[in-house]
SETOR-704566 format. One record per residue (C-alpha): residue number from 0; residue in one letter; x, y, z. Coordinates in pm, whole numbers, plus 50000, padded with zeros to 5 digits. Layout:
N
(atom NUM,"a",(X,Y,Z)),
...
end
This chain:
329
(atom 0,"x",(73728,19973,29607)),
(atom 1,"x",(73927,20215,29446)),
(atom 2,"x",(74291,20298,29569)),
(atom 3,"x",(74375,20683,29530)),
(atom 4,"x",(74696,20803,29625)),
(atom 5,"x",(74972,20863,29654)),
(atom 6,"x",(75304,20949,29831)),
(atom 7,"x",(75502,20940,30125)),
(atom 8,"x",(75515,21231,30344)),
(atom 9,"x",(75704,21427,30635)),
(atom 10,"x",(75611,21788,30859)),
(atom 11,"x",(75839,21928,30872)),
(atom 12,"x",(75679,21728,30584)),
(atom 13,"x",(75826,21519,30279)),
(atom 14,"x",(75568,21345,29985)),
(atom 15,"x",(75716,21137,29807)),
(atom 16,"x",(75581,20836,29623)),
(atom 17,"x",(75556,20504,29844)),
(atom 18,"x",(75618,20249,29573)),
(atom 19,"x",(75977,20277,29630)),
(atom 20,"x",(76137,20134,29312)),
(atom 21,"x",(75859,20381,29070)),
(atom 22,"x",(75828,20707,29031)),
(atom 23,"x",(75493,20697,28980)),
(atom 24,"x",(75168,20529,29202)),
(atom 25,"x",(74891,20377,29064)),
(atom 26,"x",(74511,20353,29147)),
(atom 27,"x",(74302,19971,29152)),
(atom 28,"x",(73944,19929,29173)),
(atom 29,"x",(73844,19606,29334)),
(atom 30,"x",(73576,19474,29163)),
(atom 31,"x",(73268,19211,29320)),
(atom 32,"x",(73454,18952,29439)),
(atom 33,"x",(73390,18541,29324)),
(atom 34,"x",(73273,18321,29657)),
(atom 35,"x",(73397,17991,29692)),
(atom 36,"x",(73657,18067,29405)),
(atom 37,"x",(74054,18055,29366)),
(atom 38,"x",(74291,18170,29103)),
(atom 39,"x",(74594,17908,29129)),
(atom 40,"x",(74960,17937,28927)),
(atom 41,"x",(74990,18293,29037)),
(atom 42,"x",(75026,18376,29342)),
(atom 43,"x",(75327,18600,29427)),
(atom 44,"x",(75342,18699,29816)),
(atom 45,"x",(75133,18504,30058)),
(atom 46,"x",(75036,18687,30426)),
(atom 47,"x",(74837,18671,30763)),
(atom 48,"x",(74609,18986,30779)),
(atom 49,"x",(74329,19088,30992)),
(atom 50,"x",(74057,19181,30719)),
(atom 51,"x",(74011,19164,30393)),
(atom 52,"x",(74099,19554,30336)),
(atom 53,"x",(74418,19489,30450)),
(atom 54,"x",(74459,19227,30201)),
(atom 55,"x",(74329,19554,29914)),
(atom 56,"x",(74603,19733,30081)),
(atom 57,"x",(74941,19540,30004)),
(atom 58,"x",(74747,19435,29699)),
(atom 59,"x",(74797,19789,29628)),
(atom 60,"x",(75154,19809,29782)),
(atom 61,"x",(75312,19559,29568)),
(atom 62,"x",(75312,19702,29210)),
(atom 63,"x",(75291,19338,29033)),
(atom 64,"x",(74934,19242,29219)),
(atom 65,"x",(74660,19222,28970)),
(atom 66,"x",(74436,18994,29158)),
(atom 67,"x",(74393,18813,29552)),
(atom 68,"x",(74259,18501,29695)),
(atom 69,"x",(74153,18588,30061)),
(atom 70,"x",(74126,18273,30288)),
(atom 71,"x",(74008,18131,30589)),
(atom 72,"x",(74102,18184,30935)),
(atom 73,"x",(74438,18113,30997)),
(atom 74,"x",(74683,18054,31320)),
(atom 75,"x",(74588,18364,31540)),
(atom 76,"x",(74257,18447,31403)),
(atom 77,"x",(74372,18565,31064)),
(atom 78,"x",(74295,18529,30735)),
(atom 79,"x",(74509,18409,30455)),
(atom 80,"x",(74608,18691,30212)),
(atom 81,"x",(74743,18559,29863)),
(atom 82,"x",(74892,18831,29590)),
(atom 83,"x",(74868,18716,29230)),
(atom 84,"x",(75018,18916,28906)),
(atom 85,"x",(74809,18790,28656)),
(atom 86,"x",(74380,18763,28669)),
(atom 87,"x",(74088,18534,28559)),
(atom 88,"x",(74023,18753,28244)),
(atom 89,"x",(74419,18677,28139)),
(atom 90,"x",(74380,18324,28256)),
(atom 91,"x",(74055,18190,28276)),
(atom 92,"x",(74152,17809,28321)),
(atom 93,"x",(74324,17931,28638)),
(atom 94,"x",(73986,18032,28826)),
(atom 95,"x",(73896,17706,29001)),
(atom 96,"x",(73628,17672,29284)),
(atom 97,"x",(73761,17640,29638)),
(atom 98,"x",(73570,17628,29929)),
(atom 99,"x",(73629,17904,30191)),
(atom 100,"x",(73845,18134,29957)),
(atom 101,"x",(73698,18425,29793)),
(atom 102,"x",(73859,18574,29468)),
(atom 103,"x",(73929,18924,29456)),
(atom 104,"x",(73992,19076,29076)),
(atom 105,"x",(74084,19432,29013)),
(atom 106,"x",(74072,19474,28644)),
(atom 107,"x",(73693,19582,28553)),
(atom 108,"x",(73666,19580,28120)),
(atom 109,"x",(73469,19897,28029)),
(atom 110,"x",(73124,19782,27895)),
(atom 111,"x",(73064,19905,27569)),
(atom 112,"x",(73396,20067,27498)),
(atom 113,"x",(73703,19946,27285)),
(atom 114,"x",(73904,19807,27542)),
(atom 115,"x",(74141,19529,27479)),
(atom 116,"x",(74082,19201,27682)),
(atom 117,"x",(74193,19222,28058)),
(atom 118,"x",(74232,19583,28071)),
(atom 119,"x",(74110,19808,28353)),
(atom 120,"x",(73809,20067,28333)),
(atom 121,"x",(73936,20399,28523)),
(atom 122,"x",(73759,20699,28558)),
(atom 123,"x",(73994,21048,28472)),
(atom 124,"x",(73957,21366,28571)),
(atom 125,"x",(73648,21459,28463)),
(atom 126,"x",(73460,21108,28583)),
(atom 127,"x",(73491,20984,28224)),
(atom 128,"x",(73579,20604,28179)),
(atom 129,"x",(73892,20552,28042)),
(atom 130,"x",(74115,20190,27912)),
(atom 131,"x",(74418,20121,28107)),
(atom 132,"x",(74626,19859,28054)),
(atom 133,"x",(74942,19796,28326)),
(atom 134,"x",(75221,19950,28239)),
(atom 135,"x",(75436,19620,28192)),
(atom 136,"x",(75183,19543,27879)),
(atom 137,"x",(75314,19589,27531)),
(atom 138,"x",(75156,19864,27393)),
(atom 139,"x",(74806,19818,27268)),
(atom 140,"x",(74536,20085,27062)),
(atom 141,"x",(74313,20202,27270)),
(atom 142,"x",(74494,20135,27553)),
(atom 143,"x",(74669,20377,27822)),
(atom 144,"x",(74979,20253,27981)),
(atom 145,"x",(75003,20250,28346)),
(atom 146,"x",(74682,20374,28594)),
(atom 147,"x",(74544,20716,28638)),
(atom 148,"x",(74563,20944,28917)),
(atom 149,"x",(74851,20881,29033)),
(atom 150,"x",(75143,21271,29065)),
(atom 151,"x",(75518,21224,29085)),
(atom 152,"x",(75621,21435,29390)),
(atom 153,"x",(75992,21491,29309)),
(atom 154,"x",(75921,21824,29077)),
(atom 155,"x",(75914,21650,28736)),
(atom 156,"x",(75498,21614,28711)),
(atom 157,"x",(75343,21948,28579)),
(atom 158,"x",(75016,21829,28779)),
(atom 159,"x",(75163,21906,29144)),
(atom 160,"x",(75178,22256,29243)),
(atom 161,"x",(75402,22400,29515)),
(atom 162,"x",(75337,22696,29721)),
(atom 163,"x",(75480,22863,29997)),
(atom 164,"x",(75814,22770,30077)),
(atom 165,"x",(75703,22389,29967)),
(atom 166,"x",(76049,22252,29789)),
(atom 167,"x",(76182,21899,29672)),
(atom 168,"x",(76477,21772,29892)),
(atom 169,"x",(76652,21436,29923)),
(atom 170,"x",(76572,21232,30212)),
(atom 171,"x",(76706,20885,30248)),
(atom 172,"x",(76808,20871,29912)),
(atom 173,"x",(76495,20961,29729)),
(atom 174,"x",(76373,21311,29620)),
(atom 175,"x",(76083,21397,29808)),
(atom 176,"x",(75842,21681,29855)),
(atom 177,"x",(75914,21886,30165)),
(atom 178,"x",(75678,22064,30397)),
(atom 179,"x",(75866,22273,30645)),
(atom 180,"x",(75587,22267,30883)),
(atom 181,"x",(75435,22654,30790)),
(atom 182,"x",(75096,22640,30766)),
(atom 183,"x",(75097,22811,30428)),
(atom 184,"x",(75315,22552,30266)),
(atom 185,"x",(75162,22319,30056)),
(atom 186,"x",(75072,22146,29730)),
(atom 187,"x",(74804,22103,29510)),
(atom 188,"x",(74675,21830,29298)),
(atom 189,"x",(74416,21788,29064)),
(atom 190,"x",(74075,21723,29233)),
(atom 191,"x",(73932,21370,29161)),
(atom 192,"x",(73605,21229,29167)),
(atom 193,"x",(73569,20999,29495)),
(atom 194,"x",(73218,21088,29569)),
(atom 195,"x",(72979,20807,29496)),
(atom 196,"x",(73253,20548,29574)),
(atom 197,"x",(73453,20334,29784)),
(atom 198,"x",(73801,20431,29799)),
(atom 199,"x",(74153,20416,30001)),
(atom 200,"x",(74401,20670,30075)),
(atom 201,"x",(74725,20571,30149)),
(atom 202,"x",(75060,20709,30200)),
(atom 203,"x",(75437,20725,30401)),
(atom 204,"x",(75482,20974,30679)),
(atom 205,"x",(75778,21082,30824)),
(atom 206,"x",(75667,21362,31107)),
(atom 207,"x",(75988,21540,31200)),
(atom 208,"x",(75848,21793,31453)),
(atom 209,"x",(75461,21889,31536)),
(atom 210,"x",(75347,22232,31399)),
(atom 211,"x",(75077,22305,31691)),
(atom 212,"x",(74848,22288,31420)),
(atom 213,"x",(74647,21964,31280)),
(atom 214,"x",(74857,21829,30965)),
(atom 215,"x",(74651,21738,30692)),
(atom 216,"x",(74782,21453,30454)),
(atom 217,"x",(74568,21513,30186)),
(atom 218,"x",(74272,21673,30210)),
(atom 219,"x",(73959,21907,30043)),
(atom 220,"x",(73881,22105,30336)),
(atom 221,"x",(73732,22402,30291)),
(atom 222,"x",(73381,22525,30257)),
(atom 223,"x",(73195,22272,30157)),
(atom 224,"x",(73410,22044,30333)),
(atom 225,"x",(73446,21714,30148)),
(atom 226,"x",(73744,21494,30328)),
(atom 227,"x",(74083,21477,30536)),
(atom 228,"x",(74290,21261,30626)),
(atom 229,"x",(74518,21424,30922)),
(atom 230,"x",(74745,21406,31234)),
(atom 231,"x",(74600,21552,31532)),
(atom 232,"x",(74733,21600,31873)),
(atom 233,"x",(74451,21436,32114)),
(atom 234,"x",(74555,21331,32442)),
(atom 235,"x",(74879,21406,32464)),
(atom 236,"x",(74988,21191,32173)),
(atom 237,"x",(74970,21252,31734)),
(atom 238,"x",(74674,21056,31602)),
(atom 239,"x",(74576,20938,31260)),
(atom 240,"x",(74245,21119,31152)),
(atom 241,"x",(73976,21034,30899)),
(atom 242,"x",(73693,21291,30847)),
(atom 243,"x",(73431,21232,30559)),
(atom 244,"x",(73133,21470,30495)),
(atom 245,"x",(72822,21477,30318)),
(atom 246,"x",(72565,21794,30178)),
(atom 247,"x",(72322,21705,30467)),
(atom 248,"x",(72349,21985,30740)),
(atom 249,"x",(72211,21808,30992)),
(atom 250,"x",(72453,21508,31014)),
(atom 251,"x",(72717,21646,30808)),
(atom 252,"x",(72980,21397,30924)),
(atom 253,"x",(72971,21025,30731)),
(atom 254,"x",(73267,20887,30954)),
(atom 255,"x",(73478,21097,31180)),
(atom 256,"x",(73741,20940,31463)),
(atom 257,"x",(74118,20907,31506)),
(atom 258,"x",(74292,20615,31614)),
(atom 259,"x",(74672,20497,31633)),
(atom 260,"x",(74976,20688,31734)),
(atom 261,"x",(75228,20859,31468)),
(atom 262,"x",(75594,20831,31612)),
(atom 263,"x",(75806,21168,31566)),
(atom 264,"x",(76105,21074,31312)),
(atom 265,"x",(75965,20746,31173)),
(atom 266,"x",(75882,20670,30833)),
(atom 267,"x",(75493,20503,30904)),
(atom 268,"x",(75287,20401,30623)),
(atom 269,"x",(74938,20530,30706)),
(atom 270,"x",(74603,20431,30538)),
(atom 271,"x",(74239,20538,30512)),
(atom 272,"x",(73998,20307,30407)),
(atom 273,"x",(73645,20416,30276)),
(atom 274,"x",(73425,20085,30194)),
(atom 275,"x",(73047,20254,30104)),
(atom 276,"x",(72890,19903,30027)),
(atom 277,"x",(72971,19800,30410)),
(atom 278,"x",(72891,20170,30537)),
(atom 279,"x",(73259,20112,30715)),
(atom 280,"x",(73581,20351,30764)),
(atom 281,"x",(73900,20217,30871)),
(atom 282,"x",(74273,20360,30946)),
(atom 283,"x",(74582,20151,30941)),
(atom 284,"x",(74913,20225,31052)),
(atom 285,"x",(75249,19987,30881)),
(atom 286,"x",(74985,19741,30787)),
(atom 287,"x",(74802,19663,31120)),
(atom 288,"x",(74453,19790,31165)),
(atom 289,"x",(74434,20096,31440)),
(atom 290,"x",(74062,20143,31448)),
(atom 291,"x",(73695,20175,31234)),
(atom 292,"x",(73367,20359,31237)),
(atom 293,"x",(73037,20255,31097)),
(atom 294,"x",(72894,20528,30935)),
(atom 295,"x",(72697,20818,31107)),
(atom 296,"x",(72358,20937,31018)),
(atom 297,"x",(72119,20880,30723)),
(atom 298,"x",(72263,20552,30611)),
(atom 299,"x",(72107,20621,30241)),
(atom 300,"x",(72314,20940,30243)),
(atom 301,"x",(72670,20831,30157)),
(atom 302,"x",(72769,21054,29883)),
(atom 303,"x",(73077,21296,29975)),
(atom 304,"x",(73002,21673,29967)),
(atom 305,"x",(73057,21785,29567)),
(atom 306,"x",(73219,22045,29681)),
(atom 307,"x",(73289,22152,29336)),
(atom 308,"x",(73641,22211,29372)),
(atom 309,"x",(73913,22181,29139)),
(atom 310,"x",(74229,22080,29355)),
(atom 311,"x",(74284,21880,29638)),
(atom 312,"x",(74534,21962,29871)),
(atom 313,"x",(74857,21784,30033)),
(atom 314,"x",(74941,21959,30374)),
(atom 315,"x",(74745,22187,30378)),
(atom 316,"x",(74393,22277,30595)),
(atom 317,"x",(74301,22501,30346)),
(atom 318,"x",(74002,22686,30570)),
(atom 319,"x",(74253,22814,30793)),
(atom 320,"x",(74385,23031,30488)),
(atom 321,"x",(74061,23290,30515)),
(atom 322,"x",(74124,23636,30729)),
(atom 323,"x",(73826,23575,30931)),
(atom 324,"x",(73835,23388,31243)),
(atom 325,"x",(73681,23054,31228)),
(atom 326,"x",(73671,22708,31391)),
(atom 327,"x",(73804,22405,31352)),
(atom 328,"x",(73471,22231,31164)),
end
């Protein structure tokens, strides 16, 4: 699974990145994981989760993980969650077999390309593989420091865009980007190619008042929509939304359905998870899992909408911009 974003977030809205001592984030792609197997000497942080996406998730959060054993059941029904920093290609003698733990890796070598050992295969931009090495690596040729896609929000990457009254401001001692809640004000990234694969959003949101308009996180939503991820007033109460599309107009919708409350005022980390080998979405909210969807429709259509565009957008639902009336699709 690959992890996308990203940034922590505010509507009135601030972005800022969520690794909190970086200015930058980073993106992993889980690879197939080992049954039966367990990488010993290296395990950092050690946690009860619910599922093993959660266990992708602060794999994610904490900067140093390279690597997981996930466990067997534990006291309450969960399931051990171990963080390592290092990774069977660094330290093969450490891969042992162990019977109920699986072993998760997240560097995947690049086939017939130049990488050096142990270093990850990314795609860029364009969908094009690329060699990354992590970023505490001395430097190596042919190697990139550090992952791809991955936009300092606190004005110094030439890759964000603002518009609209969209500013940096320092909240809580950080500088963040700031939405003031407008439904013009936004920023744009470049658009990256999530299609064809499983993938996680995640982010911090700090919600200082509701604009009486959905908020998107991040988002490509206009014609052809591709994907949001939102908060929504249903019920009486803000919601954490997931939409995914695909090109089929008949059963356009992949997974669609909100679940968990955002508090006004809070700083929440909020995730989206996307897993197109188990035909599964999932939302999280600080950690704990809020709610899932199997997928809709024709379950051998699972392929976004290539919508073709070249940004993607943070706050803003970008289909409201056009003159005409239209609906909320």
């Amino acid at each position: 699974m690959t992890m996308l974003i990203l940034y922590a977030v505010a509507f009135k809205l601030f972005f800022a990145c969520h690794v909190l001592s970086q200015d930058t984030c980073r993106i992993l792609e889980f690879i197939e994981p080992e049954a039966d197997s367990y990488l010993e000497h290296h395990v950092i942080q050690s946690t009860l989760v619910d599922d093993n996406d959660q266990c992708e998730i602060n794999c994610y959060v904490e900067r140093m993980c390279l690597s997981f054993n996930f466990g067997m059941l534990g006291p309450g029904n969960k399931f051990t969650c171990e963080l390592s920093d290092s990774d069977h290609y660094q330290h093969p003698g450490d891969l042992v077999s162990k019977k109920g733990f699986s072993y998760h890796p997240t560097a995947k070598l690049c086939g017939g390309l130049a990488c050096p050992h142990a270093a990850s295969c990314l795609p860029n931009q364009q969908g094009n593989l690329r060699c990354v090495c992590p970023g505490h690596w001395p430097k190596i040729t042919n190697c990139e420091r550090g992952f791809l896609f991955h936009w300092t929000l606190n004005g110094s990457d030439p890759l964000v865009s603002l518009h609209n009254g969209a500013s940096h401001k320092t909240a809580d001692g950080r500088t963040v980007l700031y939405l003031d809640g407008n439904q013009r004000s936004y920023a744009e990234t470049p658009a990256i190619p999530i299609q064809k694969i499983s993938f996680s959003l995640l982010c911090w949101v700090k919600v200082l008042s509701l604009p009486g308009h959905p908020i998107h996180i991040y988002s490509d939503w206009s014609t052809p929509h591709q994907f949001r991820l939102a908060i929504m007033e249903l019920y009486g109460s803000s919601r954490l939304c997931v939409d995914l599309r695909r090109s089929d107009s008949q059963s356009k919708t992949i997974v669609y359905f909100c679940d968990g409350d955002i508090t006004i005022g809070e700083w929440m980390h909020v995730a989206a998870t996307w897993s197109r080998e188990n035909r599964v979405g999932k939302l999280y909210i600080n950690g704990t899992k809020t709610g899932q969807q199997t997928a809709l429709g024709p379950q051998d259509s699972l392929d976004l909408n290539p919508s073709g565009h070249t940004v993607f957008d943070i706050g803003l639902k970008r289909d409201s911009m056009v003159k005409a009336p239209c609906m909320d699709t």
